[in-house]
C-alpha positions as CSV (number, residue, x, y, z in Angstrom):
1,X,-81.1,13.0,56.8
2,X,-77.2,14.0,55.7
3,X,-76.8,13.0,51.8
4,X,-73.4,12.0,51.3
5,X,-72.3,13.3,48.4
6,X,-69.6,11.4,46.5
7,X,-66.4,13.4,45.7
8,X,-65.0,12.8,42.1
9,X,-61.2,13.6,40.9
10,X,-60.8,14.5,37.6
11,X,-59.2,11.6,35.6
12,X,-55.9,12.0,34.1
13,X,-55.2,10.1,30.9
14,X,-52.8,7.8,31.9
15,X,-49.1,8.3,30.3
16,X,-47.9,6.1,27.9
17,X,-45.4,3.6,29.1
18,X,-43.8,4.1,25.8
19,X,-43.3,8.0,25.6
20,X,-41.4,8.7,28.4
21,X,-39.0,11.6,29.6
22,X,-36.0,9.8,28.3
23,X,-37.3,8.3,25.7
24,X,-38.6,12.3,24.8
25,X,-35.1,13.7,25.6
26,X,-33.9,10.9,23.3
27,X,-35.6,11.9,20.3
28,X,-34.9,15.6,21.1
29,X,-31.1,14.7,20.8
30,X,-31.7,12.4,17.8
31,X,-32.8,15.4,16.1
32,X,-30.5,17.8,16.6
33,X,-27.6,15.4,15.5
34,X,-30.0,14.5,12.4
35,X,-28.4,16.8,10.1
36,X,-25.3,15.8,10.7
37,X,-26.1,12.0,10.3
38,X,-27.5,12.9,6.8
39,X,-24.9,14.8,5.9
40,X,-22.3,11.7,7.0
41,X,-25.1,9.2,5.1
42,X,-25.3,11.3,1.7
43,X,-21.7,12.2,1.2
44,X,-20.1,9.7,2.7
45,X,-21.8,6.0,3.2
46,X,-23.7,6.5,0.0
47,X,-20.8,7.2,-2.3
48,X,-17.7,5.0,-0.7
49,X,-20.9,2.3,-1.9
50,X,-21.1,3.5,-5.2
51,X,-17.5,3.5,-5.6
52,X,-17.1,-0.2,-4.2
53,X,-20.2,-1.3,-6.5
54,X,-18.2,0.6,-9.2
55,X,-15.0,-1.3,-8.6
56,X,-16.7,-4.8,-9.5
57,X,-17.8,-3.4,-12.8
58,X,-15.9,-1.9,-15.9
59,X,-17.4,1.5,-17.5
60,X,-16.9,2.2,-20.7
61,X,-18.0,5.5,-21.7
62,X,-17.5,5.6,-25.2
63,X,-19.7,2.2,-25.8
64,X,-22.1,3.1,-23.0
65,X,-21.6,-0.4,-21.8
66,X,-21.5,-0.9,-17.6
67,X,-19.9,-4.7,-17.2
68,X,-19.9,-6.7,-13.7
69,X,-16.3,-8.3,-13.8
70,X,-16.6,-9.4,-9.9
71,X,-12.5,-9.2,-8.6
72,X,-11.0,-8.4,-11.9
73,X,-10.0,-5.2,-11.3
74,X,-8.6,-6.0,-7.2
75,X,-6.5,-8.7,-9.6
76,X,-5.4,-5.8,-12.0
77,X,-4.2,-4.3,-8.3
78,X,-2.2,-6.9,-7.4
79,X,-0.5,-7.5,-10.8
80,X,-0.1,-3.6,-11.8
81,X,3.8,-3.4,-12.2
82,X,3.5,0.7,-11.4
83,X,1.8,0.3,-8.2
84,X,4.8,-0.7,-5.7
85,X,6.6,2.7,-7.5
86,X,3.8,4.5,-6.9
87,X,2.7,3.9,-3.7
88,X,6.5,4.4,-2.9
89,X,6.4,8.0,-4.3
90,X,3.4,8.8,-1.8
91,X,5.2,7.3,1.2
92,X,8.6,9.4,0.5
93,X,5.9,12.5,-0.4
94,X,3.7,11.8,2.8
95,X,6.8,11.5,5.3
96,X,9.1,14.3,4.2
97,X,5.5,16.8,4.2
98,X,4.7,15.4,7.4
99,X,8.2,16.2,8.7
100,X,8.7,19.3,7.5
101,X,5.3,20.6,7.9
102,X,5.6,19.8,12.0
103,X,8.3,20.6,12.8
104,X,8.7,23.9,10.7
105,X,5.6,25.2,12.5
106,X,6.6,23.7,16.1
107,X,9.8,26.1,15.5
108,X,7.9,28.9,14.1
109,X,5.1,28.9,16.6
110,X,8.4,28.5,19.7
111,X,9.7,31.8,18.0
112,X,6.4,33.2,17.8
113,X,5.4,32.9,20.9
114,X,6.8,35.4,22.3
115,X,5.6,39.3,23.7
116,X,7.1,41.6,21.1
117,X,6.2,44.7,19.4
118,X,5.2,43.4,15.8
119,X,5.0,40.2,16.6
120,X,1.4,39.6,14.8
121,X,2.6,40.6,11.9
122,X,5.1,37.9,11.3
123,X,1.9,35.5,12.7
124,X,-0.2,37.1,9.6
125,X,2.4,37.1,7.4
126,X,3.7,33.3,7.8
127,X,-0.4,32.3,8.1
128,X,-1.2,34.3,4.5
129,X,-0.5,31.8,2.6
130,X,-2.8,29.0,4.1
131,X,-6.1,31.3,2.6
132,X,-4.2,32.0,-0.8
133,X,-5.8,30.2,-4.0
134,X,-4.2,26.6,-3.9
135,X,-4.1,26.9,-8.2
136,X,-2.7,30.6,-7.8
137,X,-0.2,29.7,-5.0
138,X,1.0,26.6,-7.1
139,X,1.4,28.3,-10.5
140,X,3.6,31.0,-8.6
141,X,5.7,28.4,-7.7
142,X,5.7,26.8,-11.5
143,X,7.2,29.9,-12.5
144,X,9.8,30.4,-10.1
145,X,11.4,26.6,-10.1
146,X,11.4,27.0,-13.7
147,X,15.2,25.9,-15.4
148,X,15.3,29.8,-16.0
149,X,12.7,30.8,-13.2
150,X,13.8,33.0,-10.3
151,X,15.3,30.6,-8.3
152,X,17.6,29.9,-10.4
153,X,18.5,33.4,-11.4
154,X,18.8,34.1,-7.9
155,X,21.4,31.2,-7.6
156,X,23.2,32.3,-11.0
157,X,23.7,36.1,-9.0
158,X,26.6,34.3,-6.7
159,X,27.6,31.9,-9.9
160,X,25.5,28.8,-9.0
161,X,23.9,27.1,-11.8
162,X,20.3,25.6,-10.6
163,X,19.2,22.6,-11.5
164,X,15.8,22.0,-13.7
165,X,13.7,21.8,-10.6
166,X,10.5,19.9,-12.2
167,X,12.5,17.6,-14.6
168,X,14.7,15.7,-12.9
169,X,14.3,12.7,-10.1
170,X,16.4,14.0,-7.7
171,X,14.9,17.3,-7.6
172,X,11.3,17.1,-8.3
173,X,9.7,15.5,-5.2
174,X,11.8,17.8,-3.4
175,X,10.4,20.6,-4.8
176,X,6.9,19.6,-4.5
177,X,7.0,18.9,-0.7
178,X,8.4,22.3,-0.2
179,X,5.3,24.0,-2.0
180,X,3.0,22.3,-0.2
181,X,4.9,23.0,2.9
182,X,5.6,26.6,2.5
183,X,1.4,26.6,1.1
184,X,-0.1,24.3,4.7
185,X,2.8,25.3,7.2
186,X,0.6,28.4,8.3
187,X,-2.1,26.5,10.4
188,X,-0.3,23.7,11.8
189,X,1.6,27.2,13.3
190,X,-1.8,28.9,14.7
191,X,-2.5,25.7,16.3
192,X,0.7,25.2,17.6
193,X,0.7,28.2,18.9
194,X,-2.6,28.2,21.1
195,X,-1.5,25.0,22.5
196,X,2.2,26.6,23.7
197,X,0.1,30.1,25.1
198,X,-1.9,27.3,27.1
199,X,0.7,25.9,28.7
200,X,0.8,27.5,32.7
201,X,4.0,29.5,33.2
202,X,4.3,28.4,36.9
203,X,5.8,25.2,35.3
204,X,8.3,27.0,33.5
205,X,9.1,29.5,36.3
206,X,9.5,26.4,39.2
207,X,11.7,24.9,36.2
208,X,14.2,28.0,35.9
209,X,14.4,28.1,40.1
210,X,15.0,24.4,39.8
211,X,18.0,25.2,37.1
212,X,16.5,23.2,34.3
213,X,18.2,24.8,31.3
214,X,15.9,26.0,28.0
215,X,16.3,22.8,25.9
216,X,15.4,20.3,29.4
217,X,11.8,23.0,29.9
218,X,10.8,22.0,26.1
219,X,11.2,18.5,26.5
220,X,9.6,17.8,29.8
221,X,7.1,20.8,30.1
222,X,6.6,22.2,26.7
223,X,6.4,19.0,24.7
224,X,4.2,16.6,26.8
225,X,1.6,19.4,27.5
226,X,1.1,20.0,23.7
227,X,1.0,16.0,22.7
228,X,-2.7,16.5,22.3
229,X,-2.1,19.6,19.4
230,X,1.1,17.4,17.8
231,X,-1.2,14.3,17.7
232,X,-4.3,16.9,16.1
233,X,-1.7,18.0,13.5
234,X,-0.1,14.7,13.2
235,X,-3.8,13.2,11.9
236,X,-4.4,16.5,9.6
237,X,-1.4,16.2,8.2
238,X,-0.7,12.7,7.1
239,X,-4.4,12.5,5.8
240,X,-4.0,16.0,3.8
241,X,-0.7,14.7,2.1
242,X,-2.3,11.5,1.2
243,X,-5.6,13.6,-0.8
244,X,-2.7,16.2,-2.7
245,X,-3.5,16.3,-6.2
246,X,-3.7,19.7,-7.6
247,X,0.3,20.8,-7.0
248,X,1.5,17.6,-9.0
249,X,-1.1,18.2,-11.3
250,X,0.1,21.6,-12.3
251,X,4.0,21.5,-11.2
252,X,5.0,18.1,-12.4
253,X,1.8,16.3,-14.1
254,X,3.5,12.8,-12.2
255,X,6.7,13.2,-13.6
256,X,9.7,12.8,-14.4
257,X,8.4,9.5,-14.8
258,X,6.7,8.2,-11.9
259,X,8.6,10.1,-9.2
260,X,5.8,12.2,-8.3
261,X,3.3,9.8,-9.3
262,X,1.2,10.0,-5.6
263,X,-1.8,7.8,-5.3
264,X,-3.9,10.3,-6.0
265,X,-2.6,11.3,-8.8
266,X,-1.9,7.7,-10.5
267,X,-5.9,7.5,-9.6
268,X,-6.8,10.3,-11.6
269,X,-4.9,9.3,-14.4
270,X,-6.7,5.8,-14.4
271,X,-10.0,6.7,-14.6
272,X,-10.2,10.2,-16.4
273,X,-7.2,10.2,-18.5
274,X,-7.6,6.5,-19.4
275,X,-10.8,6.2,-18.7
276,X,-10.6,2.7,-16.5
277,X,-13.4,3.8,-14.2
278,X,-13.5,0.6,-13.0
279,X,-9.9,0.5,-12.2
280,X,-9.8,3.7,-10.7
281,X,-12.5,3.1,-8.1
282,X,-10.3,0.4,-7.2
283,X,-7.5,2.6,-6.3
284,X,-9.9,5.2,-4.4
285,X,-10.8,1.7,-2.2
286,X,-7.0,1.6,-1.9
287,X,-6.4,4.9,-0.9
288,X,-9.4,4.8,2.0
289,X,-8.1,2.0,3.1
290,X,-4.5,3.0,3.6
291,X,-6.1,6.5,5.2
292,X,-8.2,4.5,7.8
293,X,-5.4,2.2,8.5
294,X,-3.3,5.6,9.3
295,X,-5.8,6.9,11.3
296,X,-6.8,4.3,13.3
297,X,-2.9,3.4,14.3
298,X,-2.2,6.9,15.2
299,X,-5.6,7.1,17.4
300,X,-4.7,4.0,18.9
301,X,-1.2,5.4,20.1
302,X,-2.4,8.5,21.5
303,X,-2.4,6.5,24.8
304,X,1.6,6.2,24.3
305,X,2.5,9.7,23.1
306,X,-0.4,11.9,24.6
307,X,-0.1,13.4,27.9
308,X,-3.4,14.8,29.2
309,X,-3.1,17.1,32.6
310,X,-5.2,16.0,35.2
């Protein structure tokens, strides 16, 4: 008589309906972002909290007293008779560095692009400055705008007397947007100029058998295909201008008056020359606020003013 003999599979443990594949490749991406995310929570989120908690309270450091005063100091906003001056200096400082800072580089990096012996050198020579010290760079530039600095004695040479370019209104900003020009102009140039060495040259070449003069292959070619680099810059740049601080610190300390009193600046002096902590985290909402706004509008036209090659 045949025994049947039963046949047993090994049991497998059955997988969890929870820890699945995705849910496994999931995590694996959650962690790789996780420093990042910290980084974002711990040096931004937490302190643009502190600095709205601090904004509802006054500080005084000399009576260690800390004081909730709710919306006193966004009222102290609204009435401060300097603030309409001064936000007015940072829009006239923001546009003309924008301005000058594009399209100085757009023309440098069109000249620059070019296949010539040597040419590398100019591109190292007009980048150097970008990786100088920002302090060294600006005290340079103290001394040479000087009322007897060497601008000035370079004028005097063919009998033109300079003006006292620090002191006076009409001057002063003027000055100070050309530093930081001259100091920044460097790497809108580099990126420039990777976007124009990525443009095809088949689109210039059918332009020239087409008879499309030099100015006509800029506009329509050269310009739309680098739309994505000019917004880039665009975003660098007007957010860069709005956080300068350490050139009116040193060339002008705000002045004459309030002429170069930028946001920044006017912040600064409100909370660590005055010592109106409170005040002063105000003004840093402020400024966020005017940067997101910025940003944001500028993202949101990139639909308008950016061409992207299919």
């Amino acid at each position: 008589m045949a025994v049947a003999q039963e046949i047993t599979r090994p049991r497998h443990r059955p997988v969890s309906a929870f820890w699945t594949i995705a849910r496994r490749d999931s995590l694996a991406g959650f962690l790789f972002i996780a420093p990042q995310l910290i980084g974002i929570i711990v040096f931004v989120l937490i302190p643009l909290g502190l600095v709205f908690w601090y904004s509802l309270h006054e500080w005084n450091v000399l009576a260690n007293t800390f004081t909730y005063t709710g919306a006193q100091n966004y009222r102290m906003l609204i009435e401060d008779g300097n603030l309409l001056e001064v936000l007015g200096a940072t829009g006239i400082f923001s546009a003309g560095l924008v301005v000058f800072n594009l399209s100085l580089a757009l023309l440098l990096a069109v000249l620059l692009n070019q296949k010539l012996a040597g040419i590398a050198i100019f591109r190292t020579l007009f980048f150097s400055p970008v990786v100088v010290s920002l302090v060294a760079w600006t005290i340079v530039w103290g001394f040479l705008l000087q009322k007897n600095g060497g601008i000035n004695g370079m004028l005097l040479m063919v009998g033109i007397e300079g003006p006292n370019w620090l002191r006076e209104e009409t001057t002063a900003m003027i000055s100070v947007i050309v530093v930081q020009v001259f100091k920044n102009v460097g790497l809108n140039m580099i990126l420039f100029l990777a976007a124009l060495q990525g443009v095809p040259k088949e689109l210039y070449e059918a332009a020239r058998i087409d008879g499309a003069p030099a100015f006509k292959q800029f506009r329509r070619i050269t310009l739309p295909l680098i739309s994505p680099t000019i917004l880039l810059t665009s975003i660098i740049t007007i957010v860069g201008s709005l956080q300068v601080f350490a050139q009116i610190a040193v060339l002008t300390q705000g002045g004459p008056g309030l002429s170069t009193t930028v946001l920044v600046y006017y912040l600064y002096q409100q909370a660590f020359q005055f010592h109106f902590f409170g005040y002063g985290s105000t003004l840093s909402i402020l400024l966020f606020l005017i940067v997101a706004v910025l940003t944001f509008a500028q993202w949101q036209m990139r639909k308008r003013i950016v061409f992207y090659e299919s």
